[in-house]
N, C-alpha and C positions, 0 to 999 in steps of 0.2 A: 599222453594218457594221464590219467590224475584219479589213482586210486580205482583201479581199473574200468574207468569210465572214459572213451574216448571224445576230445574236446573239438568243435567248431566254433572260431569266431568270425563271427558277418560283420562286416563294413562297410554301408551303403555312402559313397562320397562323390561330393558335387564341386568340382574346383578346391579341394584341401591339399595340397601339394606341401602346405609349411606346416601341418599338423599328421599326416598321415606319417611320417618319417618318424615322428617322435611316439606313435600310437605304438606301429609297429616294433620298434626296438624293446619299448618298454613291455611286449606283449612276456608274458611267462612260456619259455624253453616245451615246457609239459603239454600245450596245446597243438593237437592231431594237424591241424587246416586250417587255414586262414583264409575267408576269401574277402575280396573287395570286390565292390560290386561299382563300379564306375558307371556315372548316370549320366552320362553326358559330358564328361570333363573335356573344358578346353586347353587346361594347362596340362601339367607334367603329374599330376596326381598318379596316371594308370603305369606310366615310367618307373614310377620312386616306387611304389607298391610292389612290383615286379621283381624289380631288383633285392627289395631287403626279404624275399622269396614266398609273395603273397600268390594266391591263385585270383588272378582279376578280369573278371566276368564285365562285360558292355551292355548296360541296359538304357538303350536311346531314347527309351520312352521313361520321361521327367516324372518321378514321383518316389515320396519316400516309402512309401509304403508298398509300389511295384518293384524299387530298387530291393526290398526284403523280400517279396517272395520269388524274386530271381532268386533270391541267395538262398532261399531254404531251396529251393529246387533241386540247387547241388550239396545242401550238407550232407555229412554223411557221419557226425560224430552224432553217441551217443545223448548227449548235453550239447545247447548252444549257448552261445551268451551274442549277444550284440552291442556294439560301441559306437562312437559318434566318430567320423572322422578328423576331428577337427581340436583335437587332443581336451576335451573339458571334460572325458568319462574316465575312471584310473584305470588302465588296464592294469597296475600292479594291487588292484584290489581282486581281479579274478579268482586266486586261491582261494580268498575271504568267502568270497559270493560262493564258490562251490563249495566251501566248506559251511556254511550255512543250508547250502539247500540239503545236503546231504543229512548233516545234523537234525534239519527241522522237517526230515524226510518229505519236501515240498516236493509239487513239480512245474510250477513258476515260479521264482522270484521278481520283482520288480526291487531293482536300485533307489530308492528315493533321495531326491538332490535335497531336502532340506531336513533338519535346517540348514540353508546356505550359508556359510561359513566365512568363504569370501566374498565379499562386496562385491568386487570387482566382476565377480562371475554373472551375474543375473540382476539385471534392472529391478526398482521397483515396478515397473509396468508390467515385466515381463513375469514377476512375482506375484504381481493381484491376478494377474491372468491365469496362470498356475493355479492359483485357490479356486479362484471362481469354476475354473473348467474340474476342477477334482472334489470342490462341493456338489458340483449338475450332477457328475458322475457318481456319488456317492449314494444320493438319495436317489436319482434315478434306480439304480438297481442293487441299494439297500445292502451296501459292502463299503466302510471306510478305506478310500484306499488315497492316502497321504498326495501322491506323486504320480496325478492319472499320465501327464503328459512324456514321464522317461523315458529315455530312449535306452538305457540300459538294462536286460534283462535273461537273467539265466533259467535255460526252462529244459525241462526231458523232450526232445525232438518227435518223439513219439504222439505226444498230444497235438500236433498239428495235424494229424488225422480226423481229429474230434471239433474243430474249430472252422468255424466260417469266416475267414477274410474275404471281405468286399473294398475295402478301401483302398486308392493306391496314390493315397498322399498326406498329409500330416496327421490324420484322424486313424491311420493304421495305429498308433502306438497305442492309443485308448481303446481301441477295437480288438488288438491282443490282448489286453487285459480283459476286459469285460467279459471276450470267451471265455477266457480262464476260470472266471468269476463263477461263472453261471453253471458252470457243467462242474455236478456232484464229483466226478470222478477227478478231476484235478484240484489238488490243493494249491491255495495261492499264499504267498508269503510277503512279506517288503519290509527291508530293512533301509537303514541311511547309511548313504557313500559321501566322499568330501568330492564336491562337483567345482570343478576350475572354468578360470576364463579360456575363451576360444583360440584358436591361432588360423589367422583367416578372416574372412570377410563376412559377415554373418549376413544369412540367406532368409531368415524368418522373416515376413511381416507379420506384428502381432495382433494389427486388426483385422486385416482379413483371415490369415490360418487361425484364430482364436474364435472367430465369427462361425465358418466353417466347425471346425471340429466342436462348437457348440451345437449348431445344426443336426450335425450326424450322430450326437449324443441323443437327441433326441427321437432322429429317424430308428435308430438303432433298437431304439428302447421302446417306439410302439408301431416300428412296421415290419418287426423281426417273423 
């Protein structure tokens, strides 16, 4: 609990066995629930999660975005936040992020990875892509938002009530936000996190999931 608001963190992971270990450990003591949302894994990811006393949820059907709303299904804290499995999101910035949202009485935050810091962490491909997809996004629905594509985001649980998720693969992360966006009644926030390189095998393609989630930027925004 963190200032008497109970905490949920979701962790959707696809074969992260060398990153999940380090995710969890690093997680803050104050955090109510923890689940991982295992999508398939063929390695030891749902084993190591288990063990360092994660609740881990089997969602067989492939998608990042179905892998999330298995997991809101069972949150049950007040505030969630969600992290990437694959250790490149801080979980020892959690406090920060709550004490921001708190602060700037928000009820999304989105994490912005830039500016990226480390080299190491994000291509330049993977970085024009980034802009391009968070310029569509910007002028499409008339909201600067830095960092459409993060995966890191602390929000009041409560507003997923108010939100339409259709997505159930990389275009969910833009589609959380844009809800957010649109509806008067939630405030949206974004500050910058220091984003690391991954541990693991990286699973993005960036032409076709960039291709796609520029697509559904679109469908989003004039077949709503």
């Amino acid at each position: 609990m963190y200032k008497g608001e109970t905490i949920t963190v979701i962790i959707p992971c696809l074969n992260e066995e060398q990153g999940i270990e380090q995710v969890l450990r690093r997680t803050p003591s104050f955090v109510d629930q923890v689940i991982v949302v295992d999508n398939g894994s063929t390695d030891s990811t749902a084993q190591v999660a288990a063990s360092l006393g994660a609740s881990v949820i089997r969602e067989d059907v492939r998608g990042y975005g179905r892998a999330y709303k298995t997991g809101f299904s069972r949150a049950t804290g007040d505030i969630i936040i969600t992290l990437d499995g694959d250790h490149s999101y801080p979980p020892d910035a959690i406090s920060y992020l709550l004490e921001a949202l708190i602060h700037l009485e928000a009820d999304f935050l989105n994490a912005s990875r830039f500016p990226v810091q480390d080299r190491r962490a994000m291509s330049f491909k993977h970085k024009f892509g980034n802009f391009v997809l968070s310029v569509v996004m910007s002028i499409l629905f008339f909201r600067w938002v830095r960092d459409s594509q993060s995966g890191m985001w602390v929000f009041r649980r409560r507003i997923l009530e108010d939100m339409k998720l259709d997505s159930d693969g990389m275009a969910f992360s833009e589609e959380i936000k844009i809800e957010a966006l649109l509806n008067p009644k939630i405030r949206f926030v974004e500050i910058s996190i220091q984003y690391s390189s991954r541990l693991g095998e990286i699973k993005l393609n960036p032409w076709k999931d960039g291709f796609q989630n520029l697509f559904f930027l679109l469908r989003k925004r004039f077949l709503r």
